[in-house]
C-alpha positions in Angstrom: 30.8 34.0 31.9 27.1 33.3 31.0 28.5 29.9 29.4 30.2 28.4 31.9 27.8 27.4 34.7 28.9 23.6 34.6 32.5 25.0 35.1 31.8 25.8 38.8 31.7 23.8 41.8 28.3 24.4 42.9 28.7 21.9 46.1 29.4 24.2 48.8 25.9 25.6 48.3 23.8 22.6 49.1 21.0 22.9 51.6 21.8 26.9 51.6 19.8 29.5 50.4 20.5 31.1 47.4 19.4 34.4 45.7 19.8 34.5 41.9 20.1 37.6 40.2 20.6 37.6 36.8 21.6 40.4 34.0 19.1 41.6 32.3 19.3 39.9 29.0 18.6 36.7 27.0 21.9 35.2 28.1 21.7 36.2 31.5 18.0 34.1 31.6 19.7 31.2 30.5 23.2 31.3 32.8 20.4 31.7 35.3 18.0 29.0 34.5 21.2 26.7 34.3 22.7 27.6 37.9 18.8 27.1 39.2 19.2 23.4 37.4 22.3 22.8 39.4 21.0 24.0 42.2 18.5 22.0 42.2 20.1 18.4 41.4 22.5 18.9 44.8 21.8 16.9 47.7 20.0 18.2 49.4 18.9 20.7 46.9 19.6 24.4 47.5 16.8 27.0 48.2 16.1 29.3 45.1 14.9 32.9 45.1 15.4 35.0 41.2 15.2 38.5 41.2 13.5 39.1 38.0 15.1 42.5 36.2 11.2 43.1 34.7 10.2 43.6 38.3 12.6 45.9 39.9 11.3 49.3 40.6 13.8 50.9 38.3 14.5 49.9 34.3 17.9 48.4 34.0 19.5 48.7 30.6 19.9 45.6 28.2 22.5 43.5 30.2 22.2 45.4 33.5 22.9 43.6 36.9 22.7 44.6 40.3 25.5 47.2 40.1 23.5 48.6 38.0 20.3 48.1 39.6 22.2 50.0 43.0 23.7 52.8 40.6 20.2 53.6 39.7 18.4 56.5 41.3 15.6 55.8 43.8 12.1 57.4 43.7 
């Protein structure tokens, strides 16, 4: 859930490169923000792309993810 980032073991991602998506919401900024802090703090520190929701060439509904995001028709 969006409040348990420091429940994860977030080792097996260091050095990689990571892609975080987040829902499209206040909480999902946050869970997002906090998995980026992780992230970054792992040695050696993980590689971070966001996909900002704002940005996407569709509007996602308050709280929409990527299944939404791929649900969504294309132009």
């Amino acid at each position: 859930g969006a409040n348990s980032a420091t429940k994860t073991d977030w080792t097996p991602l260091a050095g990689r490169s990571v892609v975080l998506w987040r829902d499209n919401d206040d909480a999902g900024l946050k869970y997002a923000n906090e998995v980026a802090a992780i992230l970054s703090r792992l040695f050696p520190p993980a590689k971070i792309k966001f996909i900002d929701p704002k940005k996407l060439p569709v509007t996602l509904p308050d709280g929409g993810d990527v299944v939404d995001y791929l649900e969504a028709p294309k132009k």
